[in-house]
TORKOL-4160 file (C-alpha; in steps of 0.2 Angstrom, whole numbers, padded with zeros to 4 digits, m for minus):
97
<pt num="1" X="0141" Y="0077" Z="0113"/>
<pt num="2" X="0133" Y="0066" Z="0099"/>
<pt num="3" X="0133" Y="0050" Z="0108"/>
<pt num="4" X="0126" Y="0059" Z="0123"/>
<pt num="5" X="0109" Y="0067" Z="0113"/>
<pt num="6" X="0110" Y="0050" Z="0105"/>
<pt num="7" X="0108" Y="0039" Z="0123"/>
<pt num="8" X="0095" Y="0054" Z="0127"/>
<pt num="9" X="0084" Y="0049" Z="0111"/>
<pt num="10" X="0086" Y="0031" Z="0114"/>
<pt num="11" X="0081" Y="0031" Z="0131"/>
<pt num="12" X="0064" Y="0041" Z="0126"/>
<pt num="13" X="0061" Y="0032" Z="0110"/>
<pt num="14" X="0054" Y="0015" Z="0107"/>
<pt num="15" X="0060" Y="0016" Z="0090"/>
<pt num="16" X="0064" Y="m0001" Z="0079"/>
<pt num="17" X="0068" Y="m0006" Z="0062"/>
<pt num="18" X="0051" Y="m0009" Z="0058"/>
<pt num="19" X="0045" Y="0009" Z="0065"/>
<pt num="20" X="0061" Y="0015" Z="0055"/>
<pt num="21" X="0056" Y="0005" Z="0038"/>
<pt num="22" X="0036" Y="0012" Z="0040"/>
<pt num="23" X="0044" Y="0028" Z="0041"/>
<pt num="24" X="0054" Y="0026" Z="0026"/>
<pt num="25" X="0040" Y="0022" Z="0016"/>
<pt num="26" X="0028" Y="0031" Z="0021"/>
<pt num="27" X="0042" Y="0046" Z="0017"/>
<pt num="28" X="0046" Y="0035" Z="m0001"/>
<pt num="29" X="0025" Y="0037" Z="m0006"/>
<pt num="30" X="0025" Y="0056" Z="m0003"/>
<pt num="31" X="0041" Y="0060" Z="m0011"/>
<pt num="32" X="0035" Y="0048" Z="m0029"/>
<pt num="33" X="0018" Y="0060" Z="m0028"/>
<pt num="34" X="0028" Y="0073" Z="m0028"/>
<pt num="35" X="0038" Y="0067" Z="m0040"/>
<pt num="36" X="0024" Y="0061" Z="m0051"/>
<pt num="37" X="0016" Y="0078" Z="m0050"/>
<pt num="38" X="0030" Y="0086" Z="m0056"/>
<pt num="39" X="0035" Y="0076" Z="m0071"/>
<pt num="40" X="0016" Y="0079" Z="m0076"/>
<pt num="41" X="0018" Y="0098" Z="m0075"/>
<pt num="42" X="0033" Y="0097" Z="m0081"/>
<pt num="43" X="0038" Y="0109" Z="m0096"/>
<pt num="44" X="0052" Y="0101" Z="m0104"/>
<pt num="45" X="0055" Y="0083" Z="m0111"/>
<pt num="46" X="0072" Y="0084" Z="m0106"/>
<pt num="47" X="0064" Y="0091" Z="m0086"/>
<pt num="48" X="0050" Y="0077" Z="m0089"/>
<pt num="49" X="0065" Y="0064" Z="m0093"/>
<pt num="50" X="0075" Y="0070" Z="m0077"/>
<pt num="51" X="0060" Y="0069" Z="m0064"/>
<pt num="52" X="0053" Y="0052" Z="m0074"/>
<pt num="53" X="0071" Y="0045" Z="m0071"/>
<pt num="54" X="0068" Y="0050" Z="m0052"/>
<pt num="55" X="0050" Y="0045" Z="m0051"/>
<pt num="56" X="0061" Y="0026" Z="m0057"/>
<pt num="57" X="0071" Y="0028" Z="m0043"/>
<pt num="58" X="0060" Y="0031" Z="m0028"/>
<pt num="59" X="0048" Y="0017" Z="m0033"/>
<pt num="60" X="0063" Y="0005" Z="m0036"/>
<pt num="61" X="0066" Y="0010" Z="m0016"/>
<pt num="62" X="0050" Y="0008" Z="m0011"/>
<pt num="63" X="0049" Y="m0010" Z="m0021"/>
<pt num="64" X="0068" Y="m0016" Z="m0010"/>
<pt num="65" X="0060" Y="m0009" Z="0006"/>
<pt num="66" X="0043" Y="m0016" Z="0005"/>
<pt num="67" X="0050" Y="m0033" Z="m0001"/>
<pt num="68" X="0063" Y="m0029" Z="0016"/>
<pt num="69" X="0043" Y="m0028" Z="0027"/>
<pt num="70" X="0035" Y="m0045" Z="0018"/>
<pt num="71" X="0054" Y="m0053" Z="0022"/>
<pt num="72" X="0055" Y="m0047" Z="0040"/>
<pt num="73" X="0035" Y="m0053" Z="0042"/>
<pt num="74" X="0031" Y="m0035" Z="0047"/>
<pt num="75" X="0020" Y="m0034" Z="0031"/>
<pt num="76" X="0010" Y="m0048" Z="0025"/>
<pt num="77" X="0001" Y="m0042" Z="0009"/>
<pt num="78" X="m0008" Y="m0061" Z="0005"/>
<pt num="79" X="m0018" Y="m0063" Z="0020"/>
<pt num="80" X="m0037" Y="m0057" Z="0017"/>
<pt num="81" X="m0042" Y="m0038" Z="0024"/>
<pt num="82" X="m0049" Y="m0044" Z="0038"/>
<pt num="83" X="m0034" Y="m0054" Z="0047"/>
<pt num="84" X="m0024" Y="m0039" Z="0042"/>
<pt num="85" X="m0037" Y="m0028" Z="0051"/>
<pt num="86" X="m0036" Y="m0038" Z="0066"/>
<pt num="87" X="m0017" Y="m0036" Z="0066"/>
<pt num="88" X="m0017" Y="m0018" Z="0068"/>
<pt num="89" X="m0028" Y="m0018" Z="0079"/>
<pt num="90" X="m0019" Y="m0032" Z="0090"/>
<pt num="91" X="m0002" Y="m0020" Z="0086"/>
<pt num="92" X="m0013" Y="m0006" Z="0092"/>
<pt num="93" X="m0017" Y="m0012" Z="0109"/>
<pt num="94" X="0000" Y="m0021" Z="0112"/>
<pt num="95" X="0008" Y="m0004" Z="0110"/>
<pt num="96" X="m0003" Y="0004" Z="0121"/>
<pt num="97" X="0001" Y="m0007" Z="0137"/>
């Protein structure tokens, strides 16, 4: 039954391991504002500590994947903001055909 759904969702889904990896950190930058928010309402040191120590965490993944994206040369953070605008909107119209 498994396999099935999962040949369905393949079959409709143009997903890749760069969709995935976006995903991922876009998923990673919400959870360390959470995380940041709640370690600076914390109101505790030892519940400050705990969510500080998680904040660590998250942003050590973040770090692995986006070093994973400059790797893959799906990210290319050194090139000025104009060739990376024209990128996206290359990307853009690509996945549109």
């Amino acid at each position: 039954m498994a396999s099935m759904i999962g040949n369905i969702v393949k079959n409709n889904t143009d997903i890749t391991d760069e969709v995935i990896l976006t995903s991922m950190l876009g998923s990673l930058k919400a959870i360390a504002a959470a995380y940041f928010t709640a370690t600076m309402t914390g109101t505790t040191p030892e519940l400050k500590s705990m969510l500080s120590s998680a904040l660590v965490q998250v942003m050590n993944s973040h770090s692995v994947l986006t070093e994973l994206a400059v790797k893959h040369g799906w990210e290319r953070p050194y090139v000025s903001p104009a060739e990376q605008l024209a990128d996206v909107y290359k990307y853009s119209i690509t996945e549109k055909q």
